[in-house]
N, C-alpha and C positions, 0 to 999 in steps of 0.2 A: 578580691575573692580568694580566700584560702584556699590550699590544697584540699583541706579537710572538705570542706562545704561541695565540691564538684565530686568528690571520690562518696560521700556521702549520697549527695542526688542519684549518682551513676548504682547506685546500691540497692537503694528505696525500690518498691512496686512500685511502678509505671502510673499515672492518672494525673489528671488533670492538675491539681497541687507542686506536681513535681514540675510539670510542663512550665507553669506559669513562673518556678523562681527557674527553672531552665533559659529562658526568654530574657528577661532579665541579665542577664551573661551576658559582657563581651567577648566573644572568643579570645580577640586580639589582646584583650588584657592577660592572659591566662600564660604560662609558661610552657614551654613544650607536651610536656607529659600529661599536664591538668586539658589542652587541648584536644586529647588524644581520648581522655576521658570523659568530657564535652562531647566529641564525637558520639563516644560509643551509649552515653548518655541518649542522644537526639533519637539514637536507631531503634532504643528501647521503645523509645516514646513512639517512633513510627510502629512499631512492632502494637503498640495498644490502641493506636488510633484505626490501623487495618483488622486487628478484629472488631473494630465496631462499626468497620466498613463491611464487613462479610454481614454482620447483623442489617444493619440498614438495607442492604441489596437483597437479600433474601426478603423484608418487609416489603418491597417493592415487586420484587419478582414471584413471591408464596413461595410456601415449600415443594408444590411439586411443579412439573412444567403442562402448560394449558393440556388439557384434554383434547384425545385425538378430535378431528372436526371432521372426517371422512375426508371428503372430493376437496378442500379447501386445507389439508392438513398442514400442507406445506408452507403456507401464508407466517408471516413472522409475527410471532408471540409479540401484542402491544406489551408486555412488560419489557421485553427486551429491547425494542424501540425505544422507550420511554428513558431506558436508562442509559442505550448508546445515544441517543440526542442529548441529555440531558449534562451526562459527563464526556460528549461528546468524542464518543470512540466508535470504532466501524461496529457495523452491528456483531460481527463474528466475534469482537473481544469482547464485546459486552456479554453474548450467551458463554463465553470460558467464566467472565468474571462472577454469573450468574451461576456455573454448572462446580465452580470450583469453592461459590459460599455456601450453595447447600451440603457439600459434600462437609465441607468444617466444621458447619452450624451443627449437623444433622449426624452425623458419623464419627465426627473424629473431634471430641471432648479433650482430651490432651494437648492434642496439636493447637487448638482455640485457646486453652490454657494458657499454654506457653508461647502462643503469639503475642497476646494480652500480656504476659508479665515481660515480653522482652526476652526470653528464653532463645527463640529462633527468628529470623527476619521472616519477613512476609515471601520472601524467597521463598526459602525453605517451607515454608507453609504450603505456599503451593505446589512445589514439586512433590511434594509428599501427597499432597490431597489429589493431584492427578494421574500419581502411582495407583494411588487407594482405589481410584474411581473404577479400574479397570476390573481390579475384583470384586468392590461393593455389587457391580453389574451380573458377573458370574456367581452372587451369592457365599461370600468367604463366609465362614465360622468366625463369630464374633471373636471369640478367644485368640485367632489368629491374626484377627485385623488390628486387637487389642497389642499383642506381641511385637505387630510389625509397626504400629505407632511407635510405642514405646521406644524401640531400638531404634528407630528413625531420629526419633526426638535426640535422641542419647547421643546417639554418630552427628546431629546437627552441631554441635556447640564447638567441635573447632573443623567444620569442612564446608566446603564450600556451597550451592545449591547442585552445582552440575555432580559433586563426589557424594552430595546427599541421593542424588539421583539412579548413579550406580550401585550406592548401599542397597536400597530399597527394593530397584529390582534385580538383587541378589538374593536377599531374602526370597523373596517371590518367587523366583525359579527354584531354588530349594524347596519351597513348598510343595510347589506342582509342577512336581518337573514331567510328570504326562501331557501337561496344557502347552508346552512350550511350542511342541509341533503344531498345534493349533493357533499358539499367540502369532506363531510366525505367516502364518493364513491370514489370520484378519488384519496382519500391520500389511498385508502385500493391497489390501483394500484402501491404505489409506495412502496410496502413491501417488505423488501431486507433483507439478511446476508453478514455482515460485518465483515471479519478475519482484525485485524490490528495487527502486534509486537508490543511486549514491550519491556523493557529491562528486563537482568538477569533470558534467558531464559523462558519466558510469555509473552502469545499473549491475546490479545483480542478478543473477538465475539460481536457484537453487532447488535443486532436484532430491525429490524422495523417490528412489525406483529401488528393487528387489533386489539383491547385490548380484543376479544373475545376469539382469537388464543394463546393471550400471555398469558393469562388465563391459558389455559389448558395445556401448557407448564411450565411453573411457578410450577401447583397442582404435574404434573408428575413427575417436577425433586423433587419438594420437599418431593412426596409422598417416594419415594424411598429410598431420604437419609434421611430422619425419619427409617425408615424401616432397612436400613443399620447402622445406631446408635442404634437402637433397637436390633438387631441381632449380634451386636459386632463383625460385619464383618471388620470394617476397624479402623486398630491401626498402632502401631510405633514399630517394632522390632529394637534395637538399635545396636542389634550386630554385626560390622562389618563381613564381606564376604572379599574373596580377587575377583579380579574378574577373571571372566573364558572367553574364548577366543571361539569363534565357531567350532562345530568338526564335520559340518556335510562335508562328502568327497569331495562335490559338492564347497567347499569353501575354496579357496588357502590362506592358511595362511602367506606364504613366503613371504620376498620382494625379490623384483627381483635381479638378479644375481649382483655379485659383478663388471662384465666385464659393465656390463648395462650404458648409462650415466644417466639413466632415475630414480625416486625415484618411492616406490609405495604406494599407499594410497588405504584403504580398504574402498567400499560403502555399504553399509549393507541397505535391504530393509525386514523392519521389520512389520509383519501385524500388526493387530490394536486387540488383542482379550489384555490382561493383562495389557498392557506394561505403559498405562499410571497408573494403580495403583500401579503398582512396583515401579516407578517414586518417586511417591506422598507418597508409604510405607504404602498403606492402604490396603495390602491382606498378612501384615506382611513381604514385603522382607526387606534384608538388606539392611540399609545403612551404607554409613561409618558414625567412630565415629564422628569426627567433625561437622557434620550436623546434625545428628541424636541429639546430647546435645542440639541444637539450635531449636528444633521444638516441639513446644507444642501438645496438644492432641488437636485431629480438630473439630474444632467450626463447627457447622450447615451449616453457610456461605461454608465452604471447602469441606463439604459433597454434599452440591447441586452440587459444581461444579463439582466434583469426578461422580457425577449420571447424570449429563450432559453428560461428554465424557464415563461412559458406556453402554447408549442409542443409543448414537453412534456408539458404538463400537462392539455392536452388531449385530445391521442393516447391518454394512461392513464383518462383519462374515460371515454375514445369505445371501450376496449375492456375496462373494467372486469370483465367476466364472460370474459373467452380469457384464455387460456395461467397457468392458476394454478398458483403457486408454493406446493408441498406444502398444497393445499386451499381456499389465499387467494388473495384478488386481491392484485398491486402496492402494498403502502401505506408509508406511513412510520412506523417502531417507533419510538414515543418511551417512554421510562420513568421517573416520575418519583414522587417521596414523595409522602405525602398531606397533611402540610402545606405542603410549599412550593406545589402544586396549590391549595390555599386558601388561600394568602395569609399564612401564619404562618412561613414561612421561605421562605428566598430560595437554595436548594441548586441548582445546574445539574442542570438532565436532559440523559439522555442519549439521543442518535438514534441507534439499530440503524446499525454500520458508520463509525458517524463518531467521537461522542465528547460530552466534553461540552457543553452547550448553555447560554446566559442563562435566568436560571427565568423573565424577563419572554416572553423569546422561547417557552419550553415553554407557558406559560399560552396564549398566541396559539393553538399549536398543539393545545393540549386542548380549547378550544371548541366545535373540530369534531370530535372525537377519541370514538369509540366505544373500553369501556375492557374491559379486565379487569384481575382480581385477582392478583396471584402471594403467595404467602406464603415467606419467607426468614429463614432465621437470622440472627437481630442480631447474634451474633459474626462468623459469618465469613461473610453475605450471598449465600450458596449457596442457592439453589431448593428449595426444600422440598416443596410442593403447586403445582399448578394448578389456581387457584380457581375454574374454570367450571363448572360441571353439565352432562352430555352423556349422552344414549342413546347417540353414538356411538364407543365405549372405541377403534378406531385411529383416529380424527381428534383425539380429546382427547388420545391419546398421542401424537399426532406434534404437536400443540401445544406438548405439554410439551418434549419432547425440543429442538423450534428454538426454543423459549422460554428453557430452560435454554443449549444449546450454542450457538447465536448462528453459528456459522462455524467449520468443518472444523476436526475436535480433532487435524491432527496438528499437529506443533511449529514455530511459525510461519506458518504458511497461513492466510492473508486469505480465502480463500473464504465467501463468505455462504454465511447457506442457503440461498437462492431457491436456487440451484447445486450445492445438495451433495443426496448421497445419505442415507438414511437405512440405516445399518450395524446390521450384527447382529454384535458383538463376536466372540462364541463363535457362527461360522455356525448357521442354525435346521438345517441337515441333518445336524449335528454335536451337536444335543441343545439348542442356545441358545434362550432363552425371548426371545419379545415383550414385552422388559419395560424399564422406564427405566432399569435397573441395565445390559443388555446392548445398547442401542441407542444410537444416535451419530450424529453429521453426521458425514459425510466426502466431500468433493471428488470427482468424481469419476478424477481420477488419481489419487488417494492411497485409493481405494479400490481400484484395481486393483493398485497397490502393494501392499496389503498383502494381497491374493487372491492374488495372481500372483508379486510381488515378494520376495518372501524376508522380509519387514518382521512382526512379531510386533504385536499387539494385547491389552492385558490391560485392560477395565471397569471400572470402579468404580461404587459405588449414587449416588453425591453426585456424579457428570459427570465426573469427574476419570479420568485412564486411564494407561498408563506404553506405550509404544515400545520395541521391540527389534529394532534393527537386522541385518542379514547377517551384520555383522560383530560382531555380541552389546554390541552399545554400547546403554546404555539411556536413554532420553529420559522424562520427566514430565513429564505437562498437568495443570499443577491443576484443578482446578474453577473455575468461572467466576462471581464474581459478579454478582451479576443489576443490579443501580446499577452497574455501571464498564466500562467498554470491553470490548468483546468482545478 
């Protein structure tokens, strides 16, 4: 492949034609420079396939969003359903992907232009169309929104999306610099906490609060882990422990008989008072050796974070008996086999909502860990029993049921269960039994969905259930193993 012929493609309008002798390329044949241009070639091409993605999603979604439905308004738009199932994303990115095609389609003629021809990535497209959005809403002067395209477009071709972002609402505030006092009101409405995973055992938080609020959250954690560095409360004992097993009588240690075909796996549900500083090794427990060598003395940074989660951790203390969630207090679900729990394998557990964990780190956490039983098939680690003894048959069954379904069985939906509701498949006024075969977590939008919404529901005995959308499209949620991620 010539110089010419790549530098050529990379030139061409964007469409199909070009795509197909693009494909055709080995990159690896190509010489430094001619790769570079491949490259920027490929991005073009993405840049015309995503405006035909904004076309398609709008053909699916219409141009405006459903009409209000009064008392049920709240109920999720089956288009928007249709398309986070479909392309399988949470429903809340599906209605951005949905609010951000019409705005391209509908509004902004330039920007769809020059997505198409390769002009600016789909980045950039977006962050320009969710600029725009905010004034299309308050009614901008076409002439205005026309300008702020324009020079949007103009600043995209060598910045970044985040320095396109900047540009735009620069302009913006130059505009209407009377609204700003105003902008600053309705962004204090959109203040939120953000749990995200990460990997290697670590989640993220990330807070939108008013820079008045982050203030005084900021002074607090910081004041305390100054405080705790001051006080030489929080260090590194390096010396291994072996680990210990739970001995309160309340907590069967055994797995189940050897006649059994069933395997058994221990959930341990652990309050929130220590557990994360015993973790982190900063109220002196042990760790093992091998980590312990590897971890320095904690920087300031580790201390905030350390006095973050014990602010926390004390609040859930101080209210251990209010606001239970389907019968429990607040704790943390950890699940873990019963030998790695005693020392004879080293398998991660897993934290309810997170994922998996170091078995050194689960052992820390089973210490304090009041336990139960579950019993599960060794093939395919699907919930079988719930090992507890109870006089009371709906607290045991709603045990089982968050035990088993972990978070809202529609397809994709992160919703825990603290949150969700407890479903009757086949409604109880319709004949449906109270039984683990017909009951379910579901969210509670996605239950109103499927009461209200047009969305079909079919059970199964093993947690597993199938979806049937508006539009007869059908979705399967397997059953959920009880060891692996919800």
């Amino acid at each position: 492949m010539s110089t010419r012929t790549v530098k050529e493609l990379l030139e061409q309008t964007p469409g199909i034609d070009v795509l197909v002798e693009l494909v055709k390329i080995d990159p690896h044949l190509l010489d430094a420079a001619d790769r570079i241009d491949y490259l920027a070639a490929l991005e073009r091409q993405s840049g015309w396939l995503q405006a035909l993605m904004q076309v398609a999603i709008v053909a699916v979604a219409g141009n405006e969003p459903t009409p209000d439905r009064g008392k049920y308004s709240d109920v999720d738009d089956p288009q928007r359903e249709e398309i986070a199932s479909t392309l399988n994303l949470a429903p809340v990115t599906a209605q951005s992907r949905i609010d951000i095609a019409r705005v391209l389609t509908q509004h902004l003629p330039a920007t769809c232009a020059a997505l198409a021809n390769g002009e600016i990535s789909s980045a950039q497209a977006t962050v320009i169309a969710k600029e725009s959005s905010t004034l299309l809403r308050r009614g901008i002067d076409p002439d205005q929104l026309r300008y702020l395209e324009n020079t949007a477009i103009a600043y995209a071709e060598f910045h970044t999306p985040a320095q396109v972002t900047n540009k735009v609402r620069s302009i913006v505030a130059k505009m209407e610099p009377v609204e700003f006092e105003v902008k600053a009101a309705e962004a204090a409405q959109g203040r939120r906490v953000i749990l995200t995973p990460q990997p290697h055992g670590m989640a993220q938080i990330l807070a939108l609060l008013p820079a008045v609020e982050a203030q005084t959250v900021w002074l607090a954690i910081d004041k305390l882990a100054r405080a705790n560095r001051e006080r030489d409360l929080v260090r590194i004992d390096a010396t291994p422990t072996s680990p210990t097993s739970p001995t309160s009588p309340t907590s069967p240690a055994s797995p189940a008989s050897p006649a059994s075909p069933a395997s058994s796996v221990l959930a341990g549900n652990s309050t929130l008072g220590a557990v994360a500083n015993r973790i982190s090794g900063s109220d002196g427990a042990s760790l093992p050796e091998f980590i312990a060598e590897s971890i320095e003395p904690l920087s300031l940074d580790q201390l905030r974070a350390d006095a973050l989660a014990t602010i926390a951790e004390r609040f859930l203390a101080e209210s251990s008996e209010e606001n239970l969630a389907h019968g429990r207090p607040v704790t943390l679900n950890l699940t873990l086999d019963l030998p790695t729990l005693l020392g004879l394998n080293e398998n991660p557990g897993i934290l309810a909502g997170y994922g998996e964990i170091p078995a050194s780190v689960a052992r820390l956490l089973a210490s304090d860990a009041k336990w139960r039983r579950f019993i599960t098939d060794p093939v395919s680690g699907n919930l079988l029993d719930y090992g507890r003894m109870s006089y009371e048959p709906p607290q045991a069954l709603i045990d089982f049921v968050v035990a088993r379904d972990r978070r809202c069985r529609f397809p994709g939906c992160r919703q825990p269960a603290r949150v969700c509701d407890i479903d009757h498949a086949i409604p109880w006024e319709d004949g449906g039994k109270t039984s683990k075969g017909n009951l379910g977590l579901l969210c509670r939008r996605h239950h109103r969905m499927k009461t209200h919404g047009g969305w079909k529901l079919v059970s199964y005995e093993d947690g597993s259930c199938e979806w049937t959308s508006p539009e007869g499209k059908s979705f399967r949620v397997d059953a959920r193993r009880i060891d692996e991620v919800a």
